[in-house]
Kinemage of the C-alpha trace (Angstrom):
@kinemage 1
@onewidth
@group {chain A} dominant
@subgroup {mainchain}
@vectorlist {calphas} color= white
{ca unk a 1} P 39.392 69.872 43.035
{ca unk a 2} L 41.947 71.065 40.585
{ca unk a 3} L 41.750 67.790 38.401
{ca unk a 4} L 37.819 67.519 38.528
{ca unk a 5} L 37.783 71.397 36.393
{ca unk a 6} L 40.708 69.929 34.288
{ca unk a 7} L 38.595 67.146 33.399
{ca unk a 8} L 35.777 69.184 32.908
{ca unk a 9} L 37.854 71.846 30.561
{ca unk a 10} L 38.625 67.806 28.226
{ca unk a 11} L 35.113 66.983 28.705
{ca unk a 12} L 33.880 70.044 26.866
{ca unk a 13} L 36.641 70.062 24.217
{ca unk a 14} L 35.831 66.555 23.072
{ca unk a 15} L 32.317 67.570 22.812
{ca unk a 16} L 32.740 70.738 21.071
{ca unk a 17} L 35.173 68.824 18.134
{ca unk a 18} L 32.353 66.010 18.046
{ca unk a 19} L 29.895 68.901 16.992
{ca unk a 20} L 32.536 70.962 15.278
{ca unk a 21} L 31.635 70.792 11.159
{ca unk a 22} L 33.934 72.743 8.545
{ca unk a 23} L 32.893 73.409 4.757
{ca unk a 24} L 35.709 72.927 2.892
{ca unk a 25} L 35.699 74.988 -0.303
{ca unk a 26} L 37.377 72.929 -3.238
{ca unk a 27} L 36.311 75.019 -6.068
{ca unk a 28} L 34.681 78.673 -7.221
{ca unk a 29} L 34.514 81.467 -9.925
{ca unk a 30} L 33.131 79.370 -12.934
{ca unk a 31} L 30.190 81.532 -13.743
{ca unk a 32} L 27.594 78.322 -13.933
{ca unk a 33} L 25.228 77.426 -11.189
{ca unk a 34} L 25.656 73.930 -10.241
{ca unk a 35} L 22.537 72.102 -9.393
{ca unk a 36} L 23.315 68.719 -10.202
{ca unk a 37} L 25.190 66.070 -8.104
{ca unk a 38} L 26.019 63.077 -7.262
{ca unk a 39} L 28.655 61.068 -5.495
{ca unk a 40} L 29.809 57.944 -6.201
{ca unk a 41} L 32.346 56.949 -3.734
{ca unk a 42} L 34.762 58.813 -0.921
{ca unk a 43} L 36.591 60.483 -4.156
{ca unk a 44} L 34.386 59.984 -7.260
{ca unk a 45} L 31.601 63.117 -7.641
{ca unk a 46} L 30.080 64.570 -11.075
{ca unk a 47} L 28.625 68.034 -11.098
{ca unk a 48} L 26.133 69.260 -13.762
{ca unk a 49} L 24.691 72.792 -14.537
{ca unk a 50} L 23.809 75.711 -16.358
{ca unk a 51} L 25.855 76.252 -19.968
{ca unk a 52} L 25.858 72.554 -20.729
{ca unk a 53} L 28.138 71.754 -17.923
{ca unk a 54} L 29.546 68.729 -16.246
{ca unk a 55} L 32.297 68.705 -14.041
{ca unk a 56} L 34.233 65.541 -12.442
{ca unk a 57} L 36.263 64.380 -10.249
{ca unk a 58} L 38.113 61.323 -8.687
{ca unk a 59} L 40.379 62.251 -6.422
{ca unk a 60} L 38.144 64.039 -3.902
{ca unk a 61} L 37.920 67.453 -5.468
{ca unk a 62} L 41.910 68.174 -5.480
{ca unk a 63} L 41.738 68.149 -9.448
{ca unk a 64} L 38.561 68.596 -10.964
{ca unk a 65} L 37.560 67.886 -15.103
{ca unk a 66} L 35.252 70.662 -16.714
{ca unk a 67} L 33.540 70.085 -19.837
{ca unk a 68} L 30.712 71.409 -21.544
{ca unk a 69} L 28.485 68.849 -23.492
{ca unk a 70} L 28.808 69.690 -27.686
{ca unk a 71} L 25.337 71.049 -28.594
{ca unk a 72} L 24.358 71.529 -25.409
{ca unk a 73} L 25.608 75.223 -24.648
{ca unk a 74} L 22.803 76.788 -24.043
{ca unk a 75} L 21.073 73.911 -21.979
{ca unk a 76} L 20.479 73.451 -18.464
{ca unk a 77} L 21.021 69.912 -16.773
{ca unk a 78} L 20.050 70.255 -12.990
{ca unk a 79} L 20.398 66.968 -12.147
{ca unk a 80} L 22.845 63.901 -13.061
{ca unk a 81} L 23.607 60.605 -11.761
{ca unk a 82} L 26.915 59.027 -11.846
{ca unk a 83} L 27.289 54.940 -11.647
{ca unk a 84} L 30.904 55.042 -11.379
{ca unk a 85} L 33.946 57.139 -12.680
{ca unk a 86} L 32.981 56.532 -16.040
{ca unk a 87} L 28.825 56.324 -16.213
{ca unk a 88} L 26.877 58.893 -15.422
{ca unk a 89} L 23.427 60.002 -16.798
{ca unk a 90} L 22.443 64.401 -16.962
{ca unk a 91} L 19.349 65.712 -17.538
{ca unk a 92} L 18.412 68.885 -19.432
{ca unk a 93} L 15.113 70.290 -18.109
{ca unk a 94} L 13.110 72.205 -20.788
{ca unk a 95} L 11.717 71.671 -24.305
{ca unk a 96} L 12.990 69.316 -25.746
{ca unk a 97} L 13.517 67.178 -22.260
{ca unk a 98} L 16.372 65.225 -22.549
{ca unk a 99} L 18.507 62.868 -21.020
{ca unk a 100} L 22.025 61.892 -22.117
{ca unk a 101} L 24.206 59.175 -20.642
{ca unk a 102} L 27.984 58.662 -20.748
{ca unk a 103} L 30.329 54.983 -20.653
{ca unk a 104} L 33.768 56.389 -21.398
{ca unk a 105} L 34.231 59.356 -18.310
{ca unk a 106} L 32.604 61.803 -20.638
{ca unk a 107} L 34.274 62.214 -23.901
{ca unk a 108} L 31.177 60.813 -25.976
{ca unk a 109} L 27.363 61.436 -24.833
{ca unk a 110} L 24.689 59.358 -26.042
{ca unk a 111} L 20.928 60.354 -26.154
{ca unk a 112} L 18.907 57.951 -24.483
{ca unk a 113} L 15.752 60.253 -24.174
{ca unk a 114} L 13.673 63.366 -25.167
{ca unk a 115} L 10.153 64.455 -25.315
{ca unk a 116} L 9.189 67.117 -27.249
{ca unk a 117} L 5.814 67.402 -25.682
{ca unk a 118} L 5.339 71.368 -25.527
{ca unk a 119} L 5.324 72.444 -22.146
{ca unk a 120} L 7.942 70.084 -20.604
{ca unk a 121} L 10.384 70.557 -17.891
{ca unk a 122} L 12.387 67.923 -16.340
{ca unk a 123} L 12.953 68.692 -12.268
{ca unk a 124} L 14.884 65.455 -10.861
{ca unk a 125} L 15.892 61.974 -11.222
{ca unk a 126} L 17.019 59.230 -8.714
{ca unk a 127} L 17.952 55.355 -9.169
{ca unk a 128} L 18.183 52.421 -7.439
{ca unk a 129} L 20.505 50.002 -8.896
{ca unk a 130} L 19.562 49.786 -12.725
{ca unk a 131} L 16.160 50.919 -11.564
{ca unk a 132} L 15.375 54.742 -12.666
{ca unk a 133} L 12.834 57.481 -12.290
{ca unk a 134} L 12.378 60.763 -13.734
{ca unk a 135} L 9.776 63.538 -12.695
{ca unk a 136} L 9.051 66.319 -14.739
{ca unk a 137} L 6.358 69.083 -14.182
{ca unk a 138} L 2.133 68.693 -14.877
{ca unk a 139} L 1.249 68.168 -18.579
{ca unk a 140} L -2.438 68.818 -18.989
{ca unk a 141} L -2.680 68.870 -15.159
{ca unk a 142} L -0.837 65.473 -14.380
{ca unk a 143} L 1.837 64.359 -13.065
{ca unk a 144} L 5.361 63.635 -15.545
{ca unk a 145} L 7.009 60.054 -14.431
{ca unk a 146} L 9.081 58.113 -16.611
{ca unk a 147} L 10.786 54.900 -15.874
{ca unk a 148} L 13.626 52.998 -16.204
{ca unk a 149} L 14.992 49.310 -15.718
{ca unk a 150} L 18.081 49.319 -17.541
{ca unk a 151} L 20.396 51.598 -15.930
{ca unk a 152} L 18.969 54.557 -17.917
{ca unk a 153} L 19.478 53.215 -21.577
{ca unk a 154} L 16.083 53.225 -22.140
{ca unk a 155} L 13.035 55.147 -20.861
{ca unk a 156} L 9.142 54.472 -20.658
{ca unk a 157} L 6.469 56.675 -19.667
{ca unk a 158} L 4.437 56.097 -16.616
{ca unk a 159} L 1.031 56.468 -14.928
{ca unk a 160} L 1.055 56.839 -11.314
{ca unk a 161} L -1.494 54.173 -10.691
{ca unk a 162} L -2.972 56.969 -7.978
{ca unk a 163} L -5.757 59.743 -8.163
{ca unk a 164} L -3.777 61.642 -6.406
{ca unk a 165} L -1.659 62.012 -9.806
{ca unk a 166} L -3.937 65.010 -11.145
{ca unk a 167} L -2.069 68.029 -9.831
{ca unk a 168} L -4.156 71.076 -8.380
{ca unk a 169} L -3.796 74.312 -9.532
{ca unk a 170} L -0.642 76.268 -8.649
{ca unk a 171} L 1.096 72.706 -8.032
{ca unk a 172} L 4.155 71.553 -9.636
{ca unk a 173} L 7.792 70.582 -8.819
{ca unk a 174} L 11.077 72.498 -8.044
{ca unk a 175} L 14.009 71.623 -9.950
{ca unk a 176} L 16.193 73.477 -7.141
{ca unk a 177} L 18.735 70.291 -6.030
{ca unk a 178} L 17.546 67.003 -8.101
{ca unk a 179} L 16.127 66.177 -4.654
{ca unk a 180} L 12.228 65.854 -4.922
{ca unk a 181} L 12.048 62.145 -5.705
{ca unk a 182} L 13.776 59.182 -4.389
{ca unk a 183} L 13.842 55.047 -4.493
{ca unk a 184} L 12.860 53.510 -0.653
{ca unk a 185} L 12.390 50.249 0.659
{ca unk a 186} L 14.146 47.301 -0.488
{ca unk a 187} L 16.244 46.705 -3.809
{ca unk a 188} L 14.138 43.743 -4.577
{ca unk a 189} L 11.134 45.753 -4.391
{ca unk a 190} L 11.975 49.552 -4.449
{ca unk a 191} L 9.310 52.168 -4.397
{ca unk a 192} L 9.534 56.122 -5.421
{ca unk a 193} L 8.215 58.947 -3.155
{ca unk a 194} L 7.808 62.827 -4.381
{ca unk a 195} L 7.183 65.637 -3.089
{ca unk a 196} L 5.383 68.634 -4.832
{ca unk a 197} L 5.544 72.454 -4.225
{ca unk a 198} L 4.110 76.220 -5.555
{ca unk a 199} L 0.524 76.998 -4.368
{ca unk a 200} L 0.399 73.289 -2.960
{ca unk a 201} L 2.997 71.564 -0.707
{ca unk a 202} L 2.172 67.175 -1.042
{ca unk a 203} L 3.959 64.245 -0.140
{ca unk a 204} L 3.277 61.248 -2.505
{ca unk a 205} L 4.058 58.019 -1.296
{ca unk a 206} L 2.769 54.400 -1.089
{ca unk a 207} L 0.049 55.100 -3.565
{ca unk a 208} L -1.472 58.083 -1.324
{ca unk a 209} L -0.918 61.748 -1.278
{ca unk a 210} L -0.431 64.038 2.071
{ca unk a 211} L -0.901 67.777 2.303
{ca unk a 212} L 2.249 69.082 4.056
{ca unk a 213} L 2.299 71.373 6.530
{ca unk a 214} L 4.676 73.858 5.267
{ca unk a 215} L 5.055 77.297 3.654
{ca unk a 216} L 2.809 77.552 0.740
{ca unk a 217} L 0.542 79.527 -1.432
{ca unk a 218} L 2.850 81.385 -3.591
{ca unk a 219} L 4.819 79.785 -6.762
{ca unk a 220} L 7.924 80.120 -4.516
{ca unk a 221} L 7.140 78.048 -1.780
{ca unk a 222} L 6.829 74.509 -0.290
{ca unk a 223} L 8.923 71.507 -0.647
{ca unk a 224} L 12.011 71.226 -2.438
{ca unk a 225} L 14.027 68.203 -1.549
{ca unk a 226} L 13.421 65.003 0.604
{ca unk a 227} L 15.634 62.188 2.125
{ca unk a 228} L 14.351 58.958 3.632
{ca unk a 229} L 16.526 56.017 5.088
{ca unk a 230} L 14.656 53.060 6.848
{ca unk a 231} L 11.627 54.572 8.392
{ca unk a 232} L 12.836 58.232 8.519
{ca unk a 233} L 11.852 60.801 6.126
{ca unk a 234} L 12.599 64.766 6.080
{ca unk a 235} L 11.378 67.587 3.354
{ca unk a 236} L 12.714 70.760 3.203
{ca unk a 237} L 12.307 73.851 1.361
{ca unk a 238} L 10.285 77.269 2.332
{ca unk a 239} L 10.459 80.483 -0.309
{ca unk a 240} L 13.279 80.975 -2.336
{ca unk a 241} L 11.836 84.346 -3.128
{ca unk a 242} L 12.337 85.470 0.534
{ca unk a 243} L 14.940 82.887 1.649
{ca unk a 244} L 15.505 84.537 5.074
{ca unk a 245} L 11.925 83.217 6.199
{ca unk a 246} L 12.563 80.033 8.342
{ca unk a 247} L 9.044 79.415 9.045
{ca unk a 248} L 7.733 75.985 7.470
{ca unk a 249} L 10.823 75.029 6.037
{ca unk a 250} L 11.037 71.435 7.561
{ca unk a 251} L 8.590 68.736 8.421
{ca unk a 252} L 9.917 65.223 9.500
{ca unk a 253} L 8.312 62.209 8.840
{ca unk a 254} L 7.816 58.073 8.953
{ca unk a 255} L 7.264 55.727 6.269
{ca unk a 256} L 4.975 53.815 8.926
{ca unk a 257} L 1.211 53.502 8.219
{ca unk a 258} L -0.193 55.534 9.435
{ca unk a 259} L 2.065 58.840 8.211
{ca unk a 260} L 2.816 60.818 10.622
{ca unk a 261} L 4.313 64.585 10.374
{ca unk a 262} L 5.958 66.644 13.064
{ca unk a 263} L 7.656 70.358 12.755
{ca unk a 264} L 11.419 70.375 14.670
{ca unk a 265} L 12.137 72.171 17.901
{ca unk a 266} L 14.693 74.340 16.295
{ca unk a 267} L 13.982 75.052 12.721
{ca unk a 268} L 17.114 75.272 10.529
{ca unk a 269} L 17.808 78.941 8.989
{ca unk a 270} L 15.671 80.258 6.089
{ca unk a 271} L 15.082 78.654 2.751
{ca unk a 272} L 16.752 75.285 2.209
{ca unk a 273} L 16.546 72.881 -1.003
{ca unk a 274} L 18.235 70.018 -0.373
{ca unk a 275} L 18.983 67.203 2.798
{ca unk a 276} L 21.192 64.836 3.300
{ca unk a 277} L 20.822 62.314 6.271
{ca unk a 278} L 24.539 61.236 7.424
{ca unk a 279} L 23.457 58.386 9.310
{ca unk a 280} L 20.290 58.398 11.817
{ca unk a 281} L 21.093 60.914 13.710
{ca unk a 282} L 23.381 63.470 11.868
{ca unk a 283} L 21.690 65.312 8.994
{ca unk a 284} L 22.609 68.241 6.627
{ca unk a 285} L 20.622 70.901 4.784
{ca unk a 286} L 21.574 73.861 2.710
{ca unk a 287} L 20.259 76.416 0.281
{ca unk a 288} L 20.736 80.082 -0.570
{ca unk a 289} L 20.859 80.467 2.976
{ca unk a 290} L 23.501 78.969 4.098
{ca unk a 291} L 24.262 75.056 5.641
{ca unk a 292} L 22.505 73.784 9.089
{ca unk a 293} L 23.108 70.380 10.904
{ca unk a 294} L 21.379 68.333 12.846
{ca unk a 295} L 22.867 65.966 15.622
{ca unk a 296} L 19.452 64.463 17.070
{ca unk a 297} L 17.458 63.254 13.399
{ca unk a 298} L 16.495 66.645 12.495
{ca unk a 299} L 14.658 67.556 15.757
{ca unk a 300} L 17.228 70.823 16.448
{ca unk a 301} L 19.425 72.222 13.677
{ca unk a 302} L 22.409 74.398 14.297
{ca unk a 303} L 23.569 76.914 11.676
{ca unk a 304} L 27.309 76.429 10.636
{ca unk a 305} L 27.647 78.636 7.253
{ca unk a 306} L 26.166 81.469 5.056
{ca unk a 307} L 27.883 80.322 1.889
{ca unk a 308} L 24.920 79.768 -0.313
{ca unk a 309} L 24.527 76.060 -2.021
{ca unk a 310} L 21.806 74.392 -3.977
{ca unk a 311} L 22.787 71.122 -3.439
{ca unk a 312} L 24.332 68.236 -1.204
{ca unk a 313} L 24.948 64.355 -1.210
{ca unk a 314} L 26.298 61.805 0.530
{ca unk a 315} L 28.815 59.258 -0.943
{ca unk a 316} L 26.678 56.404 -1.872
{ca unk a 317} L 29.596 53.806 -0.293
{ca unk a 318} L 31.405 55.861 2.154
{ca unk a 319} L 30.824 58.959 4.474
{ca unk a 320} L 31.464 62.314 2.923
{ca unk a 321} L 29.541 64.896 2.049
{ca unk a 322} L 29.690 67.231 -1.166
{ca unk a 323} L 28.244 70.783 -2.062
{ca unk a 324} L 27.294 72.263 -5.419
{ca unk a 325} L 26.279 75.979 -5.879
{ca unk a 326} L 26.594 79.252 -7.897
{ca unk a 327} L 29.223 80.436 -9.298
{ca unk a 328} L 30.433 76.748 -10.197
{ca unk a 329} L 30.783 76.876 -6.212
{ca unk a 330} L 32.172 73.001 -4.946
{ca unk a 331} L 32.879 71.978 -1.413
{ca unk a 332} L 32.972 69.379 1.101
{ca unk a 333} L 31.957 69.017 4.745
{ca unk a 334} L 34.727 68.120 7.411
{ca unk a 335} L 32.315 66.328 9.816
């Protein structure tokens, strides 16, 4: 029976490696707070943050370029998106809104967008392709979209052809991650979802809204961030005023008609504000309380780090997995 228990003693070390996960730290001790990110390959990532900062990389994190944008000191760009080693777009949230993009790996920013209107702040921006979208918070009670079709050179105000574009009151977005709006479907037809937090937690999507079953009521809570790939969909968030609460901090999701929502088994551990879906079945989330995983689509999540992070992505072509934070805080997962 001696080789049956040896078998056994493999059988559960092969299992316990195929759920093992390390966070690798690759940088810390800048005193900016990383928020924005997004990776372009295996190797390529940009960074962007508080103090006008961008940083870059494309060798995986083993050297990493700082720079802060000239002019833009003081500003705060919580989200970016980077085409390739050289392109990448940053947004700067508040009054004036603005959007800058770079050709040439940084060394020369161009403006290619601001609003002035008072009251403005900027939360995220995705794209698909030369396709973009930006969502900022309610002006006089609606919804801010604008719109792009040229890779981000140019930018045109939208009007969410939806009632459920007139915000209620309390309602707004979190720029915590870059995270609460995102291209779906088909790159010959894409569509944008959002989500929507504060005294009101929605899901907009396919021209309809949905009242999420999450923590809500305060200015600090609901949703924060979303993912969806084919038919799947998760939102995350909670209150980042009490981030140790783990109560409605998740809801999964389809894209079928009709919506449906459903809570996990196992919630992941207190506030989170961004996801990142691996493949079907492996997901990621993280926030001032530390990282969780998920082996079974987000159904039971397994806590695997306190380090604090506002933000993860997946390489757009390949499989890793970076982390912004505080602190100009940078890692990667070991999955």
């Amino acid at each position: 029976m001696k080789w049956k228990k040896e078998f056994l003693l493999i059988l559960i070390f092969i299992v316990s490696q195929l759920n093992a996960q390390e966070i690798q730290l690759l940088h810390s001790g800048n005193k900016v707070s990383l928020r924005g990110l997004s990776v372009v390959n295996d190797h390529v990532f940009w960074a962007s943050g508080s103090k006008g900062t961008v940083a870059r990389s494309t060798d995986g994190g083993k050297t990493i370029v700082w720079m802060q944008i000239p002019g833009y000191a003081q500003r705060d760009f919580r989200d970016i998106h980077a085409f390739d080693s050289n392109t990448a777009i940053i947004m700067g949230i508040a009054e004036p809104a603005v959007m800058l993009r770079t050709d040439d790996a940084g060394k020369s920013w161009t403006k290619v967008f601001e609003d002035t209107t008072k009251g403005m702040f900027l939360d995220a921006l995705d794209f698909q392709g030369s396709y973009g979208v930006v969502i900022g918070d309610p002006i006089q009670d609606s919804v801010y979209l604008a719109m792009s079709t040229n890779g981000g050179r140019s930018w045109q105000k939208i009007i969410p052809e939806t009632n459920c574009a007139l915000m209620q009151n309390g309602e707004a977005f979190f720029a915590s991650s870059g995270s609460n709006i995102q291209w779906y479907g088909r790159s010959s037809s894409p569509k944008f979802a959002y989500i929507s937090g504060g005294t009101q937690s929605r899901l907009f999507i396919n021209n309809q809204c949905f009242a999420l079953p999450m923590l809500r009521d305060k200015n600090s809570t609901g949703a924060n961030a979303l993912a969806i790939s084919g038919k799947q969909g998760v939102i995350v968030g909670g209150d980042f005023a009490a981030d140790s609460i783990s109560t409605g901090n998740v809801i999964l999701f389809t894209t079928d008609k009709p919506i449906a929502f459903k809570q996990p088994n196992t919630a992941p551990r207190g506030y989170k504000s961004s996801v990142v879906m691996l493949n079907k079945q492996q997901w990621l989330v993280c926030g001032t309380s530390g990282v969780d995983v998920s082996d079974n689509a987000g159904k039971d999540w397994r806590f695997i780090s306190k380090t604090s992070f506002h933000v993860a992505k997946k390489s757009a072509k390949g499989q890793t997995i970076y982390l912004a934070g505080g602190d100009g805080r940078i890692a990667k997962l070991i999955w």
